[in-house]
Structures are given as C-alpha cells and as structure tokens.
Backbone as CSV, one residue per row, in Angstrom:
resi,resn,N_x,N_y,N_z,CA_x,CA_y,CA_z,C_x,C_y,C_z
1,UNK,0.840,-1.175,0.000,0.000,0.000,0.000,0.891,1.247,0.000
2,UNK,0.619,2.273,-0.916,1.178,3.247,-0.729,1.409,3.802,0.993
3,UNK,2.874,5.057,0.653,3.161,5.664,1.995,2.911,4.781,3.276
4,UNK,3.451,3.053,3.172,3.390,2.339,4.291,2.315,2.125,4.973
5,UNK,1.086,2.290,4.819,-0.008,2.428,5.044,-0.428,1.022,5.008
6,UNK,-0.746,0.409,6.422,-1.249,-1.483,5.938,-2.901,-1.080,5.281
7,UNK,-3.608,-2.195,5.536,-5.205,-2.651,4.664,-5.551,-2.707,5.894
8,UNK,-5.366,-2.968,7.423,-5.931,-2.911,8.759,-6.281,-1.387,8.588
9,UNK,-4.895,-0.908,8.794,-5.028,1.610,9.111,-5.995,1.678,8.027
10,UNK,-6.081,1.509,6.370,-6.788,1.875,5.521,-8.199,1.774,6.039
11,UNK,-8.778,0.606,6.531,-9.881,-0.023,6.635,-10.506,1.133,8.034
12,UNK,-9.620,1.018,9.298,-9.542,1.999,10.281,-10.151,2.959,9.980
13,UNK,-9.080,3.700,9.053,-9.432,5.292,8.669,-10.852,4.709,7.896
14,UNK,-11.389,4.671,7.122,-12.327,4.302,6.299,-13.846,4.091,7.290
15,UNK,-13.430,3.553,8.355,-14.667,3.226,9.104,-15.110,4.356,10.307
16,UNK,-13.454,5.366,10.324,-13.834,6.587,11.533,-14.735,7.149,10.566
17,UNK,-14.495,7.869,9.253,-15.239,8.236,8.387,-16.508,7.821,8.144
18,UNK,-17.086,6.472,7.719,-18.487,6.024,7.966,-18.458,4.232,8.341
19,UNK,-19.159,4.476,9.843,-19.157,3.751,10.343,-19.973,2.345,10.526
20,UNK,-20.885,2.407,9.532,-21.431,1.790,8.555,-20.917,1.423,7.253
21,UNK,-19.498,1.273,7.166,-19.183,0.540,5.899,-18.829,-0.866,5.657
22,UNK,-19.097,-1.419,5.197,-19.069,-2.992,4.965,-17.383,-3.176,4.224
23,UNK,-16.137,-4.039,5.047,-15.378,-4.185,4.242,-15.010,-5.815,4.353
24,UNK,-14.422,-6.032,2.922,-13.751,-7.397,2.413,-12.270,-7.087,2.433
25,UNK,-11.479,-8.199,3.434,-10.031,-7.736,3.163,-9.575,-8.873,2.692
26,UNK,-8.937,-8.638,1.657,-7.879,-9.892,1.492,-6.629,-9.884,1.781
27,UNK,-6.027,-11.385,1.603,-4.480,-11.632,1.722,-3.794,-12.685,1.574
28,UNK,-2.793,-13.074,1.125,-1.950,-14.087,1.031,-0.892,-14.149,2.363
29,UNK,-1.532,-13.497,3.262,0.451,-13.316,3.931,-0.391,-13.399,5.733
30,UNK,-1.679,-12.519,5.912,-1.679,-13.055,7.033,-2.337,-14.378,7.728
31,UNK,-1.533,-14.919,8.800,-2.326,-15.985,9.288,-3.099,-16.205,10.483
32,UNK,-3.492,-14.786,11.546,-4.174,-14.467,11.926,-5.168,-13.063,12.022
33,UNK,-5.993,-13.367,10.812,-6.387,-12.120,10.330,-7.160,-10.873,11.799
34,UNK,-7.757,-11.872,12.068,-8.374,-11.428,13.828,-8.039,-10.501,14.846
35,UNK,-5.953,-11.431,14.631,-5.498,-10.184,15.645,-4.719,-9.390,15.037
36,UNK,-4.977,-9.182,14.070,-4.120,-8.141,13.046,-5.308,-6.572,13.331
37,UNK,-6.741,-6.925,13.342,-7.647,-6.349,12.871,-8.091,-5.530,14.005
38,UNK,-7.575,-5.724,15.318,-7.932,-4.895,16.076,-9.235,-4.470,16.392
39,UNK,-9.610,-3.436,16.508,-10.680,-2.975,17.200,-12.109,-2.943,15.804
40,UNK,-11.410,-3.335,14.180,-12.531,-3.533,13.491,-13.506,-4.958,13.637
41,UNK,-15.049,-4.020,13.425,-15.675,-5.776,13.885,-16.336,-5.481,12.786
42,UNK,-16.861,-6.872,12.180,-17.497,-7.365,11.429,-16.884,-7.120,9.730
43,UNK,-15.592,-7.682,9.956,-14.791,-7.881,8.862,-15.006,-8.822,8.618
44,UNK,-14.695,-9.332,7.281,-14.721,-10.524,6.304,-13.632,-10.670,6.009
45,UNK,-12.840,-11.791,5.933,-11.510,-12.088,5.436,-11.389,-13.348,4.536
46,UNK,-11.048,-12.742,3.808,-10.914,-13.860,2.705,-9.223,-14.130,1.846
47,UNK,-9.022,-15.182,2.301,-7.640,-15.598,2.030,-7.051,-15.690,0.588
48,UNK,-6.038,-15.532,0.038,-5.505,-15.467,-1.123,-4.779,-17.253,-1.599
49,UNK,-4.991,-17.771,-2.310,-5.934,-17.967,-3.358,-7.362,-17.767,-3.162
50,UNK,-7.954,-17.522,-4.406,-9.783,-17.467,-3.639,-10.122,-17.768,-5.336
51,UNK,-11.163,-18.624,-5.309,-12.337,-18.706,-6.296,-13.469,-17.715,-6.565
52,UNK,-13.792,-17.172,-7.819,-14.722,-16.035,-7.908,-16.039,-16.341,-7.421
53,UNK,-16.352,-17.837,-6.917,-17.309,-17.665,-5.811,-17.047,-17.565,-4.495
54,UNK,-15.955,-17.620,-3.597,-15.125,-17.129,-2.526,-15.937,-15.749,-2.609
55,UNK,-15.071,-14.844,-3.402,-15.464,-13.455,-3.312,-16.744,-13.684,-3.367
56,UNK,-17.626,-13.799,-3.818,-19.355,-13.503,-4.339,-19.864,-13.337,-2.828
57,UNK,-18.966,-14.901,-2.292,-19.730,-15.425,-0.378,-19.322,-14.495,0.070
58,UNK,-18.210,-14.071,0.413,-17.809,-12.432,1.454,-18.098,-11.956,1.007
59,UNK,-18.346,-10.906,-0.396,-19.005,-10.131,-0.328,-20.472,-10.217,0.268
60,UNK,-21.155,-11.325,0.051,-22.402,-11.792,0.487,-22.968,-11.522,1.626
61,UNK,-21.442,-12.194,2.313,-21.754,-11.898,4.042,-21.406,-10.924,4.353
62,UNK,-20.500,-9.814,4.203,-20.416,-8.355,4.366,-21.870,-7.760,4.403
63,UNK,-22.452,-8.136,3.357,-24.148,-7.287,3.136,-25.015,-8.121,3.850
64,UNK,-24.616,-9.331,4.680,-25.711,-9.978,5.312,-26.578,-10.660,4.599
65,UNK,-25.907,-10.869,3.735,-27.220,-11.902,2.365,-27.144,-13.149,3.456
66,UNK,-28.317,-13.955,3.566,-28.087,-15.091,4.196,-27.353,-16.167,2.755
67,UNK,-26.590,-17.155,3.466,-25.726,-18.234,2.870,-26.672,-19.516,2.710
68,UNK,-27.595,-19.679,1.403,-28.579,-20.666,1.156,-27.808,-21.228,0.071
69,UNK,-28.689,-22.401,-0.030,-28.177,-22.773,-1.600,-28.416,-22.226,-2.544
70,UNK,-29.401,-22.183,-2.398,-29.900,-20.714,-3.829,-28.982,-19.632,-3.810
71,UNK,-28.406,-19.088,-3.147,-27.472,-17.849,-3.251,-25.848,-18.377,-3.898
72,UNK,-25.687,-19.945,-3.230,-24.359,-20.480,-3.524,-24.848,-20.849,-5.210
73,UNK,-25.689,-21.342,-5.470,-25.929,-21.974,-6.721,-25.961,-20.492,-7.719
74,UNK,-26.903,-19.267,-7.258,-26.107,-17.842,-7.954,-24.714,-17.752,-8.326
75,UNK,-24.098,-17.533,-7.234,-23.050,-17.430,-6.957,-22.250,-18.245,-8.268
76,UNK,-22.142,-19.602,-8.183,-21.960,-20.683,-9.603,-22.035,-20.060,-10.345
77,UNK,-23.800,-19.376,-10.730,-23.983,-19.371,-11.876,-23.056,-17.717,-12.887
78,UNK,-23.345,-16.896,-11.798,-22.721,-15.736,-11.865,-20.650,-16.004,-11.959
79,UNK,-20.333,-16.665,-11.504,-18.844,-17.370,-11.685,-18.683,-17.880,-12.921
80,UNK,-19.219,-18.809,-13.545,-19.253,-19.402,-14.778,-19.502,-18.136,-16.035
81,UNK,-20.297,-17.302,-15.893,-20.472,-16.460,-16.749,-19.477,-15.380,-16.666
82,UNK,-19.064,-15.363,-15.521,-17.525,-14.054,-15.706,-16.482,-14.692,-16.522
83,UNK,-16.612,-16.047,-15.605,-15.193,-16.758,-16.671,-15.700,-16.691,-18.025
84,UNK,-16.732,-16.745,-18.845,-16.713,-17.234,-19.990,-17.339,-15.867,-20.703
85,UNK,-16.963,-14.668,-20.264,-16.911,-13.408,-20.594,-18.550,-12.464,-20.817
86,UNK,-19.060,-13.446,-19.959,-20.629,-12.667,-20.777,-21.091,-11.770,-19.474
87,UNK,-20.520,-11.374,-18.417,-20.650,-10.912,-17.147,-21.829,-10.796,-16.267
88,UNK,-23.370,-10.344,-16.486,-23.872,-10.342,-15.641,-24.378,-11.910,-14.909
C-alpha cells in the first residue's frame, strides 16, 4: 500500500469516516487475520488464493445476504459467466 499504510489503518481510517461501511479484506500473507484487525468488527476475510465464488460469499456476508443454496448456486452461476466473458 502506498506511503506504508497497511489494509488494517486503511480499513480503520475508512470506518472513523463512515461507520457503517461494509469491508472485504484480502491476503496471502496473514495468518491471523483477527489479531491483526484490532478494534474492526465485522470484517470478512478472505484468504488469497480465492475462487470467484469465494469473493461472491464475502461479499455476500459483508451485506448480510443469508448463505442458502440458492445464493451459492447464484453465486456458480454468476462465476461461470464471468469466466466465460458474458458478465452479468
């Protein structure tokens, strides 16, 4: 991150500002995302490698979508169509 700045301070600053914001952090590097995260609650962490239905689920659960099959089977269906370029 620019000017040394981790994705914990970014997220920080981001939430003194509105405290109602929903964030997804990713990473390849930490292995306890929890106590990295300090005083933010209701983070989503999603680990590096990730499948474009990975992301779909955190984002999911960030917004509180409940986790049904119907949302995972979206999720599929919306994955398959990014990969194969037709996007929505």
């Amino acid at each position: 991150m620019p000017n040394g700045v981790s994705g914990f301070e970014l997220a920080q600053d981001a939430r003194r500002l509105r405290q109602d914001l929903k964030i997804v952090m990713m990473s390849g590097y930490v292995r306890d995302p929890q106590s990295r995260s300090g005083a933010l609650a209701d983070v989503v962490f999603l680990a590096k490698p990730f499948r474009q239905t990975d992301l779909a689920a955190a984002i999911a659960s960030a917004l509180g979508v409940p986790q049904t099959e119907s949302t995972r089977a979206e999720f599929r269906r919306w994955s398959s169509a990014a990969a194969a370029g037709r996007g929505n």
